[in-house]
Backbone atoms as SQL, in Angstrom:
CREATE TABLE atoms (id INTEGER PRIMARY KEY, chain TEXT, resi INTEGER, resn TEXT, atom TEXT, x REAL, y REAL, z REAL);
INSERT INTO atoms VALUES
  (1, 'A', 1, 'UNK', 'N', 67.829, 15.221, 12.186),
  (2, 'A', 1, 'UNK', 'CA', 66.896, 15.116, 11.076),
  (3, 'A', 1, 'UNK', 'C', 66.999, 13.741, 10.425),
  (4, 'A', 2, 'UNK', 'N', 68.341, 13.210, 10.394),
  (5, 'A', 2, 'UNK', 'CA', 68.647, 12.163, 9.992),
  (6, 'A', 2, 'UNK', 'C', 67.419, 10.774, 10.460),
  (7, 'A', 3, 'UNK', 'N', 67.688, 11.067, 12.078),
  (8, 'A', 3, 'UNK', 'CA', 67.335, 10.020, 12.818),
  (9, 'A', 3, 'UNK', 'C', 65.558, 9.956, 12.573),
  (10, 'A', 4, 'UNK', 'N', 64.803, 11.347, 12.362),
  (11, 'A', 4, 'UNK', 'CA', 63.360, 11.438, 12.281),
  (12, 'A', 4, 'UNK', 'C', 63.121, 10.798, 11.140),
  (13, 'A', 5, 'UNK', 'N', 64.087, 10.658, 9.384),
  (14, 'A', 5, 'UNK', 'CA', 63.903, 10.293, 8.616),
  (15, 'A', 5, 'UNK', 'C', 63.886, 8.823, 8.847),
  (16, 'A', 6, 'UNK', 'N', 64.747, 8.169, 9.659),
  (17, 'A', 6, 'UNK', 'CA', 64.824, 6.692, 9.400),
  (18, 'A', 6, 'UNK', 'C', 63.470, 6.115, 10.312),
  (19, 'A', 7, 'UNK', 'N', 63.090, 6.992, 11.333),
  (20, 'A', 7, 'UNK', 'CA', 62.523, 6.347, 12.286),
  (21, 'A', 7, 'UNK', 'C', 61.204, 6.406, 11.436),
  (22, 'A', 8, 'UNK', 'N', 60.657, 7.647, 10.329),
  (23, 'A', 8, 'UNK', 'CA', 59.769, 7.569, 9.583),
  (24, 'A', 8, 'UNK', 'C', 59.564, 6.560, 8.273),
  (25, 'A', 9, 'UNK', 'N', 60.419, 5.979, 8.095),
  (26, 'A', 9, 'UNK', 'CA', 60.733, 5.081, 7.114),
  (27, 'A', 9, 'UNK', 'C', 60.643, 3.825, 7.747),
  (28, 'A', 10, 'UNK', 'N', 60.887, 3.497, 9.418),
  (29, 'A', 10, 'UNK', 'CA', 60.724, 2.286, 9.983),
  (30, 'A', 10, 'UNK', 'C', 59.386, 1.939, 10.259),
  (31, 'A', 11, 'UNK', 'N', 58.890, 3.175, 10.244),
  (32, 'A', 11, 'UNK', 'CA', 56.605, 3.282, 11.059),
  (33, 'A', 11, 'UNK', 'C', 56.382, 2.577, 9.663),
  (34, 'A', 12, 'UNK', 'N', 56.790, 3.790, 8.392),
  (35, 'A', 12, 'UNK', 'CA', 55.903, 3.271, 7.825),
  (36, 'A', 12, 'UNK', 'C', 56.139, 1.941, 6.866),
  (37, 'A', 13, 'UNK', 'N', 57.427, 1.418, 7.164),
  (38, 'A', 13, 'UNK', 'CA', 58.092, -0.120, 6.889),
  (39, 'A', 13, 'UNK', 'C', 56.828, -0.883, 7.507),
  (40, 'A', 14, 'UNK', 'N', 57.123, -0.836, 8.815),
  (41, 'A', 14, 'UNK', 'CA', 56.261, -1.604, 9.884),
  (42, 'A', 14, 'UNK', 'C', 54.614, -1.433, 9.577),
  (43, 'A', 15, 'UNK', 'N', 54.073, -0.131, 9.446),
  (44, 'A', 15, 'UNK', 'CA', 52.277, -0.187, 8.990),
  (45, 'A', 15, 'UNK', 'C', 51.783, -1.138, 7.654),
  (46, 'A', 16, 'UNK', 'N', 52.879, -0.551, 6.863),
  (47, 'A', 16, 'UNK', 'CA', 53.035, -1.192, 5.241),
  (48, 'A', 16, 'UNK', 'C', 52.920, -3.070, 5.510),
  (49, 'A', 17, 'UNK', 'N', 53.616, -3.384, 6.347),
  (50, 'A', 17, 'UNK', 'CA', 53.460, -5.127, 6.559),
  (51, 'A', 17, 'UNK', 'C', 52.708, -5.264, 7.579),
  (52, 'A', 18, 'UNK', 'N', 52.002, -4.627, 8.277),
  (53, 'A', 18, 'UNK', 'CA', 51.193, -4.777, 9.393),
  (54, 'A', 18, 'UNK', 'C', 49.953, -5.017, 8.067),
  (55, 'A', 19, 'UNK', 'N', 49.779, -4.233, 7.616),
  (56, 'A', 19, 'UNK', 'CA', 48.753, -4.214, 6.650),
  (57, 'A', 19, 'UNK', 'C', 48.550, -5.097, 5.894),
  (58, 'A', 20, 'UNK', 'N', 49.825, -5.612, 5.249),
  (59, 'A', 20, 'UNK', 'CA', 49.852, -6.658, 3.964),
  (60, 'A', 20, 'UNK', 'C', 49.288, -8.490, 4.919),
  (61, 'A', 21, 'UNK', 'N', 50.110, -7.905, 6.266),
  (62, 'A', 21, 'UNK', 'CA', 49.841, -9.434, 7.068),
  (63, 'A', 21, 'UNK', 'C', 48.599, -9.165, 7.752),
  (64, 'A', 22, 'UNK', 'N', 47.568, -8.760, 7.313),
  (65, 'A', 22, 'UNK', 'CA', 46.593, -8.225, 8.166),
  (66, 'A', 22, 'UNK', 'C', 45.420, -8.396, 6.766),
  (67, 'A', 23, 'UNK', 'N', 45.571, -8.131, 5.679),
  (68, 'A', 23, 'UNK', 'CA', 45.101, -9.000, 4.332),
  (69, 'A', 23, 'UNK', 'C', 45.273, -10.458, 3.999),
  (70, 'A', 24, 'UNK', 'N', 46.216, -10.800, 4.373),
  (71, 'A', 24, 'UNK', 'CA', 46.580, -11.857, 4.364),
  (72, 'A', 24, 'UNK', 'C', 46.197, -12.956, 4.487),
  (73, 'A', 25, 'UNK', 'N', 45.941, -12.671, 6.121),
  (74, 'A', 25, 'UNK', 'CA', 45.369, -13.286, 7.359),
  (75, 'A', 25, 'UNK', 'C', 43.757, -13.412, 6.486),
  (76, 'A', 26, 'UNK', 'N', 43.244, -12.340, 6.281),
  (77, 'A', 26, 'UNK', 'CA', 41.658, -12.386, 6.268),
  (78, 'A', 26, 'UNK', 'C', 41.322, -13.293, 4.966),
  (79, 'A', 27, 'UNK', 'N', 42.160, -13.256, 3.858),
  (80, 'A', 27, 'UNK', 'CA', 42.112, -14.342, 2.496),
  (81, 'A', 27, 'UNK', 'C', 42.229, -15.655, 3.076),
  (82, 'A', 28, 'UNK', 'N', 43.149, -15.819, 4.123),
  (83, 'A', 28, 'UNK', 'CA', 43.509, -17.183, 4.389),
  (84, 'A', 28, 'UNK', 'C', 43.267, -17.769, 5.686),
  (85, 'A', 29, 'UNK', 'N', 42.135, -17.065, 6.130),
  (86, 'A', 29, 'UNK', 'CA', 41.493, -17.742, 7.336),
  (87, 'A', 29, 'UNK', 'C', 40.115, -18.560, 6.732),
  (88, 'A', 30, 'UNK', 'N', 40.395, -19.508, 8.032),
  (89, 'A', 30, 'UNK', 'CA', 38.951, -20.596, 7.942),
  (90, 'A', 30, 'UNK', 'C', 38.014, -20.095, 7.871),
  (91, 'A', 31, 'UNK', 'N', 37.823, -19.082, 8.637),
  (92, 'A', 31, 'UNK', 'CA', 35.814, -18.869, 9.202),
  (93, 'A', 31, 'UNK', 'C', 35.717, -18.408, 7.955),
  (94, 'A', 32, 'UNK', 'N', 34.491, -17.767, 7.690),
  (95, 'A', 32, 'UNK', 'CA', 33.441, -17.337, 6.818),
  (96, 'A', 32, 'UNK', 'C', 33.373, -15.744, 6.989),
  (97, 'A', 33, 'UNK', 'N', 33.673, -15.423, 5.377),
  (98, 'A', 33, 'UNK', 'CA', 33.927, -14.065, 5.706),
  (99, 'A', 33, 'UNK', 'C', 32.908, -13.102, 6.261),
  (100, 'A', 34, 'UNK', 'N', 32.014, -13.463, 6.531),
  (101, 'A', 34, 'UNK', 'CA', 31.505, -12.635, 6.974),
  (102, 'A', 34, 'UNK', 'C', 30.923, -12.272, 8.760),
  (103, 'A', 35, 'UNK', 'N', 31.360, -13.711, 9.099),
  (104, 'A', 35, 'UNK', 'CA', 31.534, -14.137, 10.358),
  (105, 'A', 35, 'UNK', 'C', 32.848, -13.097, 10.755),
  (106, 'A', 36, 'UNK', 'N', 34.055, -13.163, 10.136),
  (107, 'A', 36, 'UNK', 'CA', 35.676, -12.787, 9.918),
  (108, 'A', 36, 'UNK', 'C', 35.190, -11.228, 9.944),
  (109, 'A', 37, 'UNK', 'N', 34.230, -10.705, 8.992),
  (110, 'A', 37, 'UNK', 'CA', 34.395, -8.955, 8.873),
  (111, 'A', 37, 'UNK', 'C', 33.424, -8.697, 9.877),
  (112, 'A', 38, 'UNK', 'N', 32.600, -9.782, 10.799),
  (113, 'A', 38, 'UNK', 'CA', 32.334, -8.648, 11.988),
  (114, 'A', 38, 'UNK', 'C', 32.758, -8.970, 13.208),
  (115, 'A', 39, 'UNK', 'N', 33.855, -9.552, 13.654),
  (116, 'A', 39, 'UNK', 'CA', 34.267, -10.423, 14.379),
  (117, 'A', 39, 'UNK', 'C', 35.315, -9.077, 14.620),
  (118, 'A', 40, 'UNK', 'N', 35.930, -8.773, 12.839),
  (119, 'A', 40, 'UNK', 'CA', 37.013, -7.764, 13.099),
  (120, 'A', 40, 'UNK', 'C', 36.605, -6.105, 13.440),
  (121, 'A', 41, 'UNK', 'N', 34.911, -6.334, 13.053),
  (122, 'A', 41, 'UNK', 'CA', 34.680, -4.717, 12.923),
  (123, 'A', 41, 'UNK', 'C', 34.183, -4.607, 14.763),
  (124, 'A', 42, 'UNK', 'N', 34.153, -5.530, 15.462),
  (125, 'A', 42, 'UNK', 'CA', 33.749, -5.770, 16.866),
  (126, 'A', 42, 'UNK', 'C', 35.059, -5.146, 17.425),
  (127, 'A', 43, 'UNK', 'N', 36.253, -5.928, 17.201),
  (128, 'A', 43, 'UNK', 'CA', 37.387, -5.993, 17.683),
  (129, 'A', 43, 'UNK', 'C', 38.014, -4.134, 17.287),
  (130, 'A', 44, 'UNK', 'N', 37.106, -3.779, 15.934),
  (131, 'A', 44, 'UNK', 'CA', 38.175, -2.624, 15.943),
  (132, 'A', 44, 'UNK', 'C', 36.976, -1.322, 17.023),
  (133, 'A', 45, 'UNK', 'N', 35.981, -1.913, 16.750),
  (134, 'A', 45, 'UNK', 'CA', 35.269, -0.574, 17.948),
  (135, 'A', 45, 'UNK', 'C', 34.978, -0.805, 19.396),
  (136, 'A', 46, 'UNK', 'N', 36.196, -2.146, 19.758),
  (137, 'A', 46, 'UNK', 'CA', 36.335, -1.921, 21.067),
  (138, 'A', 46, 'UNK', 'C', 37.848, -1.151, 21.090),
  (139, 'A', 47, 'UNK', 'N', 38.734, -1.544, 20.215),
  (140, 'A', 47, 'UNK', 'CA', 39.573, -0.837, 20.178),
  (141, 'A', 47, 'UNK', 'C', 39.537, 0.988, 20.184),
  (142, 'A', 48, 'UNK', 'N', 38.624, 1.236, 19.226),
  (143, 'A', 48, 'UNK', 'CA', 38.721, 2.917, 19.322),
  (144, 'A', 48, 'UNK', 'C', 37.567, 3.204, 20.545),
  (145, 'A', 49, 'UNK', 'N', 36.964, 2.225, 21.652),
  (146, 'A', 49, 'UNK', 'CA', 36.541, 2.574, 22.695),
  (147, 'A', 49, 'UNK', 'C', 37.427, 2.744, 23.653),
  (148, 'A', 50, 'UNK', 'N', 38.185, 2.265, 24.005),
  (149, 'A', 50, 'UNK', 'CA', 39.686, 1.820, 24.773),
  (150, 'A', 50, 'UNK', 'C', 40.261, 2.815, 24.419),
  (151, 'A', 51, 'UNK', 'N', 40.549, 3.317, 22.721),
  (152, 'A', 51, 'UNK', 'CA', 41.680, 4.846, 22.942),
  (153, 'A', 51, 'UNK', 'C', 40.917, 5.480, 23.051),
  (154, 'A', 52, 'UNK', 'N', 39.411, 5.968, 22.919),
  (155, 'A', 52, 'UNK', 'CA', 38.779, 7.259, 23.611),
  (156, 'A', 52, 'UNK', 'C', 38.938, 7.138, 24.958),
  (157, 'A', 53, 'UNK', 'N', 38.295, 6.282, 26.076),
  (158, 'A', 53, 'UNK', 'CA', 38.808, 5.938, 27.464),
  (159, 'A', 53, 'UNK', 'C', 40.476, 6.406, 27.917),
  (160, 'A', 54, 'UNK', 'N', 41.150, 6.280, 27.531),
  (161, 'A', 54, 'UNK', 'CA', 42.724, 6.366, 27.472),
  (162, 'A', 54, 'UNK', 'C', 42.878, 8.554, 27.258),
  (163, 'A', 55, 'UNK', 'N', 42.221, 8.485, 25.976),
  (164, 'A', 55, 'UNK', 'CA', 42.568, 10.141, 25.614),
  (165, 'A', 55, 'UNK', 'C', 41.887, 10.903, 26.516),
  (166, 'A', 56, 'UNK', 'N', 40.291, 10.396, 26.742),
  (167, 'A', 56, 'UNK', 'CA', 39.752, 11.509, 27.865),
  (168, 'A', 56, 'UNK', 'C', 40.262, 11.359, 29.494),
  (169, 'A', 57, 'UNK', 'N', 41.173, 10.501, 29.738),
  (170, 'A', 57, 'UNK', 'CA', 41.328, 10.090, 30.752),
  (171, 'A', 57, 'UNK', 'C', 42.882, 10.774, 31.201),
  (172, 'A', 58, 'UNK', 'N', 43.152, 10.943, 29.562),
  (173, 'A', 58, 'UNK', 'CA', 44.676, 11.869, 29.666),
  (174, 'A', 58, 'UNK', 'C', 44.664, 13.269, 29.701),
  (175, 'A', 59, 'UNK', 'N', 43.815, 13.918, 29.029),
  (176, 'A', 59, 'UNK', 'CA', 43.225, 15.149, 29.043),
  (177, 'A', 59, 'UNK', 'C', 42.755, 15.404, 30.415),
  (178, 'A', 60, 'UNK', 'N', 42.113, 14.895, 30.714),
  (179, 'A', 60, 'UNK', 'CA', 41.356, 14.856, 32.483),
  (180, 'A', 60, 'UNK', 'C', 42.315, 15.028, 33.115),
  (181, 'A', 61, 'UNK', 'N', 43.677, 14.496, 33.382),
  (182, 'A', 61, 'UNK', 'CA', 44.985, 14.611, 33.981),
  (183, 'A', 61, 'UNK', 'C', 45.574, 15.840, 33.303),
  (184, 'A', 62, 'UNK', 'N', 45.530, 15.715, 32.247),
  (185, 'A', 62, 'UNK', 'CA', 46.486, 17.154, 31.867),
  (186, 'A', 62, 'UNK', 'C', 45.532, 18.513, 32.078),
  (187, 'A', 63, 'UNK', 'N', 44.902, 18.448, 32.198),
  (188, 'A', 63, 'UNK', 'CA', 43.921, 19.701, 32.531),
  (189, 'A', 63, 'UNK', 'C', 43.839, 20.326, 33.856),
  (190, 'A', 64, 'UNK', 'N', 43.871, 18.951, 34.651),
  (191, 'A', 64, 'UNK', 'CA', 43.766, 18.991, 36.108),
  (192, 'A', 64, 'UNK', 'C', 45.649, 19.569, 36.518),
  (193, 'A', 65, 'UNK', 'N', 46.270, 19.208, 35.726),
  (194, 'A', 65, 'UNK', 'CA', 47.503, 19.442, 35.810),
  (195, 'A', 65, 'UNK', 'C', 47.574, 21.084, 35.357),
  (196, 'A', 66, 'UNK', 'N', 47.258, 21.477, 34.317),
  (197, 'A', 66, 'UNK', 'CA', 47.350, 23.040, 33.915),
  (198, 'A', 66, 'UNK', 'C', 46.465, 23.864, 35.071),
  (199, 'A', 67, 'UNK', 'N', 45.571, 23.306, 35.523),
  (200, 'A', 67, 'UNK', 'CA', 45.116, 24.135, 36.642),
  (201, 'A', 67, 'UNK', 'C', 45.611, 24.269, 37.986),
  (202, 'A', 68, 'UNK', 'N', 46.546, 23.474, 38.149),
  (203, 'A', 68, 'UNK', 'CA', 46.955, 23.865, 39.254),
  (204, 'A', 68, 'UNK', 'C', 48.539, 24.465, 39.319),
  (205, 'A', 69, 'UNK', 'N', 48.766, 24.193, 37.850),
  (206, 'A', 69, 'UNK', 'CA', 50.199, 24.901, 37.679),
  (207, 'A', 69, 'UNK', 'C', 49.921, 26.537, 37.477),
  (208, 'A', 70, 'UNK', 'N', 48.432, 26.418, 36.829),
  (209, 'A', 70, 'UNK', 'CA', 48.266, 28.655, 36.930),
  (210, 'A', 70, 'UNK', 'C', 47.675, 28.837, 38.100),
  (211, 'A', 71, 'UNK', 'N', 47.356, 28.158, 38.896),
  (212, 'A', 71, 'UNK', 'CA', 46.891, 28.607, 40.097),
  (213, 'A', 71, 'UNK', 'C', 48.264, 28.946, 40.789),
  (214, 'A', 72, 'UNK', 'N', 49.401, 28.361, 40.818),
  (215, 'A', 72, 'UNK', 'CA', 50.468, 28.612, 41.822),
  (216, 'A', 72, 'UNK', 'C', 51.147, 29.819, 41.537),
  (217, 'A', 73, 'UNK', 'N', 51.244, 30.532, 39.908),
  (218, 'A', 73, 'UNK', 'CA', 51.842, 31.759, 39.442),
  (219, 'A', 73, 'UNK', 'C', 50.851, 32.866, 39.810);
């Protein structure tokens, strides 16, 4: 229990400055913010295209996997 507490205290150490350096960045960059907020809103919906690709692609495997594990019982 110990170890779940610290490792939860390290995520959210790590999100907490992911975040602050991730504000940061956007106050103190060159381009033009608005060039900057769709440059980033590009970057984040290829990103949640990439983890849908990834999740249905894991499901597809794990499914294909549960079916052939009740087929053998």
């Amino acid at each position: 229990m110990r170890n779940m507490n610290r490792m939860f205290s390290f995520l959210a150490g790590a999100l907490a400055g992911a975040l602050v350096g991730a504000v940061t960045a956007l106050f103190l960059a060159p381009a033009s913010g608005e060039w900057l907020r769709e440059d980033a809103r590009a970057h984040w919906e290829y990103v949640l295209s990439e983890a849908e690709q990834a999740r249905t692609a894991r499901v597809t495997a794990l499914e294909t996997e549960f079916e052939q594990l009740t087929m053998v019982q």
